[in-house]
N, C-alpha and C positions, 0 to 999 in steps of 0.2 A: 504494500500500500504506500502511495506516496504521502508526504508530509501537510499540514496545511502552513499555507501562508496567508488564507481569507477564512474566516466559519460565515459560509452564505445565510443568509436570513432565514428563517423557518428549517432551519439546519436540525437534526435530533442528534442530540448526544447521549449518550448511553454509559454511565458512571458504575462502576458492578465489582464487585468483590464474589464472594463463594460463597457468601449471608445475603446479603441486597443489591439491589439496584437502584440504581437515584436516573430519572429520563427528564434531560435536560433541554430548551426551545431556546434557540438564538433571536430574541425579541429585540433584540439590536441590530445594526450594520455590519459590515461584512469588514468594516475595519475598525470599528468599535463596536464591539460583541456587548449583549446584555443577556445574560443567560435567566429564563426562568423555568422556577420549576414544572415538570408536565402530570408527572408521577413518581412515586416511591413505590418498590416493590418488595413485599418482606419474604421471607419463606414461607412456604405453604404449612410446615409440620415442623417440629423442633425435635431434639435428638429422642429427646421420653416418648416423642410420639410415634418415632419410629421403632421400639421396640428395642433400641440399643440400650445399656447399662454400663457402668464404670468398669464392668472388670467381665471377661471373657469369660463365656462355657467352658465345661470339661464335658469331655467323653469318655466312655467307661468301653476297654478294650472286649469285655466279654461278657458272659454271664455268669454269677456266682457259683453256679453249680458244675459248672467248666472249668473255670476257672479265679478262682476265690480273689488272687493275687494278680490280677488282670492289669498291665498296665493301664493308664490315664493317660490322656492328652488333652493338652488345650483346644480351644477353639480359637481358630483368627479370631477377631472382632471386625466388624465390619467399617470399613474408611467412610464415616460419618461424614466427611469434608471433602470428599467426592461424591459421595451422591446427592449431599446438598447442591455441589455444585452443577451438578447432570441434573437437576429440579430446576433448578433456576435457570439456567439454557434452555430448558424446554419455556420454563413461564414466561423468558423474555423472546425467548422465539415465538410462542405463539402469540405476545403482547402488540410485538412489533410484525406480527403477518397482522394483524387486526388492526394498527394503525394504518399499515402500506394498505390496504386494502380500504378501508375506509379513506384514502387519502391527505391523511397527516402527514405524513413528509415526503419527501423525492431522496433526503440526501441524508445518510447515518453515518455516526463514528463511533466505532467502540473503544471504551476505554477500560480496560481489564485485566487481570494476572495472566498470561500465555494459556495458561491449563483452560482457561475460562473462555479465553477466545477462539483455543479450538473445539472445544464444544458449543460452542456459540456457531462457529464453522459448517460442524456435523452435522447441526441440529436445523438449520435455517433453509428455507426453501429458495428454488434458485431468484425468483423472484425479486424477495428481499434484501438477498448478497448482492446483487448488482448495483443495489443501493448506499451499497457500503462504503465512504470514501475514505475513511481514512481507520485503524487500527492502533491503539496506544498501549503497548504489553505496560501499563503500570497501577500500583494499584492507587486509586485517586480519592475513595469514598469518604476519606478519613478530612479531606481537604473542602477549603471553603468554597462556597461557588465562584470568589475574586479571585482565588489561585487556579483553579480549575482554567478559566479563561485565557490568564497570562498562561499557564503550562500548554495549554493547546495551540497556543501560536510561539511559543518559543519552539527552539530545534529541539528535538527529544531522539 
């Protein structure tokens, strides 16, 4: 993706971590940007409600009557912070086929952790990729909307 050196007017920007999403509207000029807010996106389910817990299963190598002294093994735990992150690619994927569809923007940038972008990637119809101008592997959510603005038009 190439760099921006303009964010055009009714530009969508797309702010996202591996917990939320912040969707952002260039309500300004295309050389003095005014971002406002369009939507916050939270996660659908939080870790208790996926059935995850602090500490990983055991499994029990046999049956006692087999074998009494059976080994044990753990269970993985399952990477809560990937499939948070594969939830939230699908909700801004569908968020944003329902904007482009509805005709809310012509032009998006994602701003995101790598991992998030290429699920973001995976996940988007071709439709809406082609609307994609620009890509920023950073993560930005923590940041204000005045620094957001100056970081998207300085070099990155």
């Amino acid at each position: 993706m190439q760099r921006l050196n303009r964010l055009p007017k009714e530009m969508l920007l797309v702010i996202s971590d591996s917990q939320r999403a912040l969707l952002l509207r260039n309500e300004g000029t295309e050389i003095h940007p005014s971002l406002a807010v369009v939507e916050r996106i939270e996660p659908i389910r939080t870790t208790n409600e996926s059935g995850d817990s602090d500490r990983s299963g055991r499994r029990f190598g046999g049956s006692n009557r087999v074998a009494p002294f059976a080994a044990r093994s753990a269970m993985e735990q399952s990477d809560t912070r990937r499939l948070q992150s594969l939830e939230l690619a699908d909700q801004l994927t569908n968020e944003l086929t329902k904007m482009f569809r509805q005709g809310r923007f012509k032009n998006v940038v994602l701003a995101a952790p790598p991992a998030l972008l290429g699920a973001l990637r995976d996940a988007m119809p071709p439709e809406v990729a082609r609307c994609v101008a620009a890509e920023i592997p950073k993560h930005l959510t923590d940041a204000t909307i005045e620094d957001i603005q100056s970081l998207l038009l300085a070099p990155w």
